[in-house]
TORKERO-901551 format. One record per residue: x, y, z of N, C-alpha, C, O in turn. Coordinates in steps of 0.05 Angstrom, whole numbers, plus 5000, padded with zeros to 4 digits. Each point is the difference from the previous one (the first is absolute). Layout:
residues N
XYZXYZXYZXYZ...
END
This chain:
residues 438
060758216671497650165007500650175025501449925019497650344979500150305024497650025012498150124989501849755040497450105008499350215010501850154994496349975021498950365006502050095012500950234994500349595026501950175021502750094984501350205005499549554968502250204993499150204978501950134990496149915001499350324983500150115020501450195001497049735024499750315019504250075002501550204996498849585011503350165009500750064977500850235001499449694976502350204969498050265004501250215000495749795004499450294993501550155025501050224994499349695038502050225011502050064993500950235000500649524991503550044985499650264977502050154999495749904984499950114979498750305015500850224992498149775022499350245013502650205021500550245002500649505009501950145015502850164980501150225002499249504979501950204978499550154996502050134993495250085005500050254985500950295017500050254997500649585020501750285024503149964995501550145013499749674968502549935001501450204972498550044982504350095016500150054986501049894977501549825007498450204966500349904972502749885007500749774992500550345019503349964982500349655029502249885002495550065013501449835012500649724995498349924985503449905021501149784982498849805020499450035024500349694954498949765021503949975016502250114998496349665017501449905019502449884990499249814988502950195010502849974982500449685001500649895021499150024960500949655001502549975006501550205002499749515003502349955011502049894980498849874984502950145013502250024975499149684984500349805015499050184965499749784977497049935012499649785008498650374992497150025012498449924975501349964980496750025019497949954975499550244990499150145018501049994958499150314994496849984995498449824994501450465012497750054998499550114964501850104986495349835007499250034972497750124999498449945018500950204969497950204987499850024974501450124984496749765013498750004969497350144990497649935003503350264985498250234986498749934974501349914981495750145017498549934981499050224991498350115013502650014961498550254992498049854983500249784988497450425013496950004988500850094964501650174997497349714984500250064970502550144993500250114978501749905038501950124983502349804986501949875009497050184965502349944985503450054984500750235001500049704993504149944990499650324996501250185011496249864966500850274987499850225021501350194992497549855029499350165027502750045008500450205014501449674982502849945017502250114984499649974976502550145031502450104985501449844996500449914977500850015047501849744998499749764977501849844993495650184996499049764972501150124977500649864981499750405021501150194970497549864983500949884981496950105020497149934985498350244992499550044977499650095041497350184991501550235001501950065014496550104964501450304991499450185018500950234995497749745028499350215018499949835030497949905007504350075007499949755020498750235026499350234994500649725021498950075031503750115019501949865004497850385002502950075016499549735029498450045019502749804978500949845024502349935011500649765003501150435005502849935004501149865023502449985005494849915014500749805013500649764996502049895009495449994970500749794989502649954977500949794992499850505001502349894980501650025015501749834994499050305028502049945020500249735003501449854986497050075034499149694993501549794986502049875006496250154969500949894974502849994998501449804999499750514999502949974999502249835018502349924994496650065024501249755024499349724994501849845001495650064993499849825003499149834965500850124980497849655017499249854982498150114985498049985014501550124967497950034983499549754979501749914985495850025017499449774986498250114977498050135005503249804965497950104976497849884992498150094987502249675022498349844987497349875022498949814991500250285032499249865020496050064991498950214993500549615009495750035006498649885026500049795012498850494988497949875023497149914988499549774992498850405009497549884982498550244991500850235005497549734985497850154984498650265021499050214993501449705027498050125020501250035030502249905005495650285020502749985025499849735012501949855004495450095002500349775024501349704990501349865016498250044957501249914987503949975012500649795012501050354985501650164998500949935028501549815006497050395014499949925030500149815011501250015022497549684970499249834997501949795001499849805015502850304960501949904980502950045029501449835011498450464993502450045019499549875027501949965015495249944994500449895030500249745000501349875017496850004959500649704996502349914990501549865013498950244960502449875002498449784980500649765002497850314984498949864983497450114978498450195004501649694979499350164968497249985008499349895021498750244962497050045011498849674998499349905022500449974956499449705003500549845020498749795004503650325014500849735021499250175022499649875020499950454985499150085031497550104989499150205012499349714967496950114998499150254997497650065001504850164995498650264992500750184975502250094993495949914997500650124971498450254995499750064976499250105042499650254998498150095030498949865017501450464981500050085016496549955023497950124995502449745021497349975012496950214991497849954990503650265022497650184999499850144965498550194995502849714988499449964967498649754992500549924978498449995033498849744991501749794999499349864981503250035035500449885004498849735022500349764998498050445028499449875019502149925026500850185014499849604991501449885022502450214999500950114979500149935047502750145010502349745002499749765001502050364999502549745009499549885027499950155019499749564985498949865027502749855017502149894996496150215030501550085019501949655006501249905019498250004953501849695010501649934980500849784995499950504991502650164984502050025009499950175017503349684981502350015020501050294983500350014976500050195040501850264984502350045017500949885019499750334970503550085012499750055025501549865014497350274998500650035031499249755016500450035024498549704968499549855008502849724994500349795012501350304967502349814993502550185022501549875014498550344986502250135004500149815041498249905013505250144994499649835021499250215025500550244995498249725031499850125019501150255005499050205009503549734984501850235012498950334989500050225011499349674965498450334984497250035007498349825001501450495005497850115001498850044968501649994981496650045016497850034969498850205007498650015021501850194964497950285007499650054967501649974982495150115016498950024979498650294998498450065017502550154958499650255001498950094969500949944979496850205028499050024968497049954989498050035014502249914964498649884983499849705003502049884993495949965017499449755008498649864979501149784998497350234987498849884979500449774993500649934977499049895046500349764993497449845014500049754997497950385017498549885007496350065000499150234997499749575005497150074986498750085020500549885021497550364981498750175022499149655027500349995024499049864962499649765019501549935023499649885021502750254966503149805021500450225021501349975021497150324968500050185027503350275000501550064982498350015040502150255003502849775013502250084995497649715018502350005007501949784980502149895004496450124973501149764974502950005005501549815001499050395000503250085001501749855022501949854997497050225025500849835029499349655002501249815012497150194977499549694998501749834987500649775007500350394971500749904972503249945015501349804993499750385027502649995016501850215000502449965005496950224991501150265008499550095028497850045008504349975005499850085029497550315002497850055011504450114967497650305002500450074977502050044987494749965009499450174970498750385004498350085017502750054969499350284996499650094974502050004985495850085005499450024976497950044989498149995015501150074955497449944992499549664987501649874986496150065021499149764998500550004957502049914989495950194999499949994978501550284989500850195014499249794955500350274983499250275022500049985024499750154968499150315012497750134976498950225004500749654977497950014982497049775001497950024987503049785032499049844985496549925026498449825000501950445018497249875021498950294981500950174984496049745034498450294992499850125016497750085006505150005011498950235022501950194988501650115015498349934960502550274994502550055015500950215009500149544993504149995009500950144978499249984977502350155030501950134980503549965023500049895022501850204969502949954999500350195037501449925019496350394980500650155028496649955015498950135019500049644966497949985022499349724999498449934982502949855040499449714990499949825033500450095023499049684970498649865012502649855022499749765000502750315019501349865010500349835019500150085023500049644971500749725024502349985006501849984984498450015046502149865011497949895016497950065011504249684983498949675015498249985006499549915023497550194949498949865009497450245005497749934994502850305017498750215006499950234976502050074987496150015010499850214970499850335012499050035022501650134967499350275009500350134972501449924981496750345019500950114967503050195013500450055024500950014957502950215007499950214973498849924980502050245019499850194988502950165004500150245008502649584986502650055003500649794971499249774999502250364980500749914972501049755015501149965022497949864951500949665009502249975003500749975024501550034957502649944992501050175027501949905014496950364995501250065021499949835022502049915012495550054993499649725027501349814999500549915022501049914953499949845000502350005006500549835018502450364971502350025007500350135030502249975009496250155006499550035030499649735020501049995022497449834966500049795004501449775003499549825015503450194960502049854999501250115024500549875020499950434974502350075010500249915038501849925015495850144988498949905031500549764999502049915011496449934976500749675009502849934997501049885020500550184960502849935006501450125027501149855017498850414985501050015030499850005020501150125019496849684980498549815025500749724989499749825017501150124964500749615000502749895003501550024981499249855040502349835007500849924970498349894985504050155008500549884976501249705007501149955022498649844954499250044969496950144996498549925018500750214969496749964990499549984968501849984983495850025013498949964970498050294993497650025005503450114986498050164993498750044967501450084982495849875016499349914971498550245004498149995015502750304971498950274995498649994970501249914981496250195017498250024974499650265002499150125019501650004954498650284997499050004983501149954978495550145024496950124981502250034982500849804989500150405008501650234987501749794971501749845006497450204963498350274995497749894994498950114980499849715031497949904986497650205012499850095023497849974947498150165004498349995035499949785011499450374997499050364985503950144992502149975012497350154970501450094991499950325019498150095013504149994984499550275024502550175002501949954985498150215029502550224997500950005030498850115018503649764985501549945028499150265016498650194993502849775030501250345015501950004994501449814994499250465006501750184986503449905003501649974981498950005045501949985014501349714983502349915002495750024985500649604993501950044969501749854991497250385000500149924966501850284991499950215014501949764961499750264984498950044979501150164986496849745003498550054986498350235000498450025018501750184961498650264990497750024986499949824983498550315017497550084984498849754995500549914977497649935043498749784994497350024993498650085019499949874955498050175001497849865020500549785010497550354993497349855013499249805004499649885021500050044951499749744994501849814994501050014978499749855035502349814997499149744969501449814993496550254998499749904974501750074981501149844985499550495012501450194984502449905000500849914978500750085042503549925001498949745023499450065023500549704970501049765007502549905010500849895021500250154960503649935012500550225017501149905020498750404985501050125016499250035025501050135018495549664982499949995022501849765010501750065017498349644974501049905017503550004998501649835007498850374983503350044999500850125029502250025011495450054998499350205026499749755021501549975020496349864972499249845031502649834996500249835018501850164964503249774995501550255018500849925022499350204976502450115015498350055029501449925019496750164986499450105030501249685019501349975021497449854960501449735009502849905012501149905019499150244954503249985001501950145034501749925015496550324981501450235024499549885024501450005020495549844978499749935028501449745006500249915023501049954951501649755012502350055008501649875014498650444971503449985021499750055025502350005008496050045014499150045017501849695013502350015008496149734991500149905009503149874997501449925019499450074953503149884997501650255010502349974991497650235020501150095019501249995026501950115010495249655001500749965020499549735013498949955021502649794951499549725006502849995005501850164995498449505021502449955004501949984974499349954977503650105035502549934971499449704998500049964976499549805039499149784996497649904986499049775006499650424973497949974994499749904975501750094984497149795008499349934966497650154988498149995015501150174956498749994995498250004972500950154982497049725012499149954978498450175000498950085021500550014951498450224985499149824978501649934983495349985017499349904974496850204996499050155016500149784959497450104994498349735004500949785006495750304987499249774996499049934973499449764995500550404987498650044972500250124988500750205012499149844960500950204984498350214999497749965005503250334989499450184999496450115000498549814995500150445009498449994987498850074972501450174989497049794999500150024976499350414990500850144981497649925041499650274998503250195004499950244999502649635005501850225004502649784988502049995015498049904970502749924976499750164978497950114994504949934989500550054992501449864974501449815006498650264961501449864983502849885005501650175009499649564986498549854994498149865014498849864983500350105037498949845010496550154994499250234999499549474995497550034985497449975029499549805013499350494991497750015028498849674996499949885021499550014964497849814996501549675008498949785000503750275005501949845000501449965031501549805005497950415012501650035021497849855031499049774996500650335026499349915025498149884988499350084978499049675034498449854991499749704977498349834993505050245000498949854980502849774991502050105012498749734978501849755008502650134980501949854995497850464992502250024978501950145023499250115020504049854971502050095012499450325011501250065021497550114969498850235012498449925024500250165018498449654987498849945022501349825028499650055024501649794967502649785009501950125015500149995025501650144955502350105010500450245015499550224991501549705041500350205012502850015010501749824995499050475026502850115009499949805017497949895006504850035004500849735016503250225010501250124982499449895039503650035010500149905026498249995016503549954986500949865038503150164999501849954983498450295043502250015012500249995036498449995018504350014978500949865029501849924996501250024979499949815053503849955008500449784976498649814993503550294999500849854984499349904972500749804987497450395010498749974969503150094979502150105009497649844970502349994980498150254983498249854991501450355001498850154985499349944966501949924986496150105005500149904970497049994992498050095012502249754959498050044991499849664993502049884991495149975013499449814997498149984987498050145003502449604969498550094978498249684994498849954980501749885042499349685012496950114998499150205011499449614970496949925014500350085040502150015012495550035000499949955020496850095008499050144982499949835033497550105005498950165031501650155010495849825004500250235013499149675023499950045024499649754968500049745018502249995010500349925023502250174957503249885023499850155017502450035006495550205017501550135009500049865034501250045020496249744970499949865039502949814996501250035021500149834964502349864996502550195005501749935017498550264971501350245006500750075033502149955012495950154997500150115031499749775016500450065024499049714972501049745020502549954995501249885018500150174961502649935001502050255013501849975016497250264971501850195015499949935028502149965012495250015001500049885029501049935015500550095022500549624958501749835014497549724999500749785009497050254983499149805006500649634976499049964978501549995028501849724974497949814995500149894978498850085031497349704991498450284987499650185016499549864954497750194996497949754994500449764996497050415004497149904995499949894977501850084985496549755004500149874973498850254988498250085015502250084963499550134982500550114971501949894989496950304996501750064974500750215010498950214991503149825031501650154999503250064998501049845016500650294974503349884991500550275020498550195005503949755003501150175024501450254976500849904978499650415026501350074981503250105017501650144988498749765036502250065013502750024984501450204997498949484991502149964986500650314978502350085000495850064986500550174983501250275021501050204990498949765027501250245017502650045004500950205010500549594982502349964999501249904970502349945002496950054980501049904971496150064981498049895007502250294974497950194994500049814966498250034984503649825013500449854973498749724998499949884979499050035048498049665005497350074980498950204989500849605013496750014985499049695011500549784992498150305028498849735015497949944999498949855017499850264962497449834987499550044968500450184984498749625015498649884961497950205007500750194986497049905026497450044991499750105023501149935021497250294975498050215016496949994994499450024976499149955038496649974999498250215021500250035024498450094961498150075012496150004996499449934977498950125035497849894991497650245017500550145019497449834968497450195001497849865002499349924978498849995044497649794997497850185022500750175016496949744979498150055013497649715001498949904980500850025044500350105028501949885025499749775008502250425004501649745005498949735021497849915006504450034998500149765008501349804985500550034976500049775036501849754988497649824983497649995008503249914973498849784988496350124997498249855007501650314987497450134992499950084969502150044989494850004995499250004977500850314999499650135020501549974960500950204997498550194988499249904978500050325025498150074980501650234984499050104979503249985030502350134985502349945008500649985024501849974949502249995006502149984974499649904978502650235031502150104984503249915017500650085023501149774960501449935003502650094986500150004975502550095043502450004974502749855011500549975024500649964959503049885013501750114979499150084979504349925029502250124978502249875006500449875020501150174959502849865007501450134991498750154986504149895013501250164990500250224977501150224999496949604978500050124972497450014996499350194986498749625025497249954991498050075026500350015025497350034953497650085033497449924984499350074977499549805039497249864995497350055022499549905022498950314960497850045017496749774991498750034980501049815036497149894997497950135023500350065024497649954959497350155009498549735001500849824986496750155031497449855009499149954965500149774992499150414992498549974975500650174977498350094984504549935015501750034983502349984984501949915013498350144967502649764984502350195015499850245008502849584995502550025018501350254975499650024976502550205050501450084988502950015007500750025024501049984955502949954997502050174995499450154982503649905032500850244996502250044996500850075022500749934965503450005001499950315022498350174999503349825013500850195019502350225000500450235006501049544982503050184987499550184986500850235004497449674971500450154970496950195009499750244993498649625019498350195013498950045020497949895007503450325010499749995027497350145013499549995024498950174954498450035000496549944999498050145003502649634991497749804986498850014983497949875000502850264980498550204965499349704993497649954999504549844996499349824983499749655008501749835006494850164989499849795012501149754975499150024977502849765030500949884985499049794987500849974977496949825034497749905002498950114973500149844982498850385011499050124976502049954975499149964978503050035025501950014973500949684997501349944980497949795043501149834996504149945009502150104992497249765023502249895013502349924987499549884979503750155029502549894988499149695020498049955013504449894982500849815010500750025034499349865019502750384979501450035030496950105006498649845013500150434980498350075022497449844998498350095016500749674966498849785012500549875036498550005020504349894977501449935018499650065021499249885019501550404976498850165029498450045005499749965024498950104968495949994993499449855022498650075019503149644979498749735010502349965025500049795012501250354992501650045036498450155018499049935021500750374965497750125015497649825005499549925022498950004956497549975009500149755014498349985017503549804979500649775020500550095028498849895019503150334987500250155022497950045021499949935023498350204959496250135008499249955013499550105022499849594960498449785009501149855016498549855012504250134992501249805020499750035041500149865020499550444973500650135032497149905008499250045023
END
């Protein structure tokens, strides 16, 4: 826990950086030091948004992240959940929505925010690192207040609290609601711009090692037409109903431009992860992937998101291992250095950074409920788990569905309807023993 006096001092640290210039570096660690890590959460963008996936017929120009990519781990197979805070939820605990109580987004009718007696990453990671929190926060219910973020154990949060859609005071992406630690002011400077202004300051103001967990809106709705300087995208019409994908092919790259901003000017000792939290939205996919199938909902269009980690010593490649968006508190305690981790479902994905051919888990789970909390009557919920070949979605009050994955990676054919072989009985009854076991 951060009491008043240290928000008041991160908001000077964060004020005084903005007289500092961009290109300046934290404080240089000492030879075999703890590296510093930054883990980036993009908003709805999905595999097909991305080049580096060779997926969607019209990807987003991001040649940061395929830079990226090209250095470091790309993982094919990785899920976070249906939804963001869900998702959010997944990367700080370090545990699936059933065991940390949140299965959708508070201010959607979920209710309760993640509670402040939640162990998350900046609370495992050891002393020696600073936790700075930048972004998109959505993890807590108007109850828990502006400094959820600081409580929760982030030294300093800067950011918007929720979506940029989601109050009724008309936030949009260049006119929105911004907290640091705790204090709100409206700003009327493009988010994604603040937010990489923001990194870039707090890092060259923090003694290294640090932790920096960056969220960008970006591209999740309002849908909108960057500044100019962000994108090359031409002739966008008015209405961003008309061309969907070209708008957010636009808010993917302005992203993109403004993250090179910051990996410009992090340490060579740095690690960093790029994951999403959810699959795409359904207003801007493209064939194959089915709108009714994607963000929101437990099918691999909704599930599966971009996952890469580069940094010292990464082995470059492509990893095709189950893994999910829970390994990532197991992950950054281990890059750490920290060796006792927290009891969780979380699997460290370090080992793949160095050998891209492991597969260190049977089964991946994710889940959708309303209202959270632990051990409460559910009044909605949707569940899926997979394993290598098979995927099993159960619903609250509907019959289960079944999926070969291989032969259809799409989900056309629910198998359940045509009657079961022997082997995919079998499996039928690993998954759903799985389910129910956690």
């Amino acid at each position: 826990m951060y009491h008043v006096q240290t928000y008041k001092a991160w908001v000077l640290v964060l004020a005084a950086a903005a007289t500092l210039p961009c290109s300046l570096k934290a404080t240089p660690p000492a030879e075999g030091a703890a590296p510093n890590i930054v883990l980036v959460v993009l908003d709805d963008v999905g595999t097909d948004r991305l080049a580096f996936y060779g997926e969607g017929p019209t990807p987003a120009p991001t040649p940061q992240l395929s830079a990226l990519a090209a250095g470091g781990v790309v993982f094919t197979n990785a899920w976070g959940s249906a939804t963001c805070t869900p998702a959010r939820a997944m990367i700080n605990t370090g545990q699936y929505g059933i065991h940390s109580g949140i299965g959708s987004n508070p201010d959607q009718g979920g209710g309760d925010g993640l509670p402040l007696n939640a162990q998350i990453l900046p609370e495992c990671l050891s002393g020696k690192y600073t936790s700075v929190a930048v972004g998109k926060w959505h993890l807590g219910d108007d109850g828990q207040g502006p400094y959820h973020p600081n409580d929760s154990g982030y030294a300093l949060y800067s950011g918007s609290l929720k979506n940029l859609n989601s109050n009724p005071t008309a936030e949009d992406y260049f006119n929105w609601q911004h907290t640091i630690n705790g204090t709100t002011s409206w700003k009327s400077v493009y988010a994604p711009t603040v937010n990489i202004n923001d990194s870039v300051r707090a890092v060259g103001n923090l003694q290294e090692p640090f932790f920096l967990y960056l969220n960008f809106n970006s591209i999740h709705t309002p849908l909108h037409e960057p500044p100019a300087n962000l994108h090359t995208q031409t002739n966008l019409p008015p209405d961003p109903n008309d061309d969907p994908i070209a708008y957010v092919n636009a808010m993917a790259e302005a992203m993109d431009t403004e993250l090179g901003r910051l990996l410009a000017v992090l340490p060579a000792n740095t690690y960093v992860i790029i994951v999403g939290d959810n699959g795409p939205l359904g207003q801007a996919v493209e064939p194959p992937l089915d709108p009714n199938r994607v963000k929101g909902t437990m099918y691999q269009g909704g599930l599966r998101v971009p996952l890469l980690i580069s940094g010292p010593g990464v082995v470059p490649g492509q990893a095709d291992a189950l893994v999910s968006v829970v390994d990532l508190l197991a992950t950054v305690l281990e890059l750490s250095g920290v060796k006792d981790l927290p009891k969780s479902d979380s699997v460290s994905l370090v080992p793949y950074l160095a050998n891209t051919g492991l597969s260190l888990r049977s089964y991946v789970y994710s889940d959708r409920f309303r209202p959270n909390g632990k051990n409460v009557q559910y009044t909605f919920r949707t569940r899926a788990v997979r394993d290598h070949r098979y995927k099993l979605i159960r619903r609250l009050t509907s019959p289960d569905e079944f999926y070969d994955l291989q032969a259809d990676p799409y989900e056309r054919t629910n198998l359940i309807a045509g009657g079961l072989t022997t082997g995919e009985r079998a499996a039928y009854g690993r998954l759903s023993f799985y389910m129910e076991d956690l």
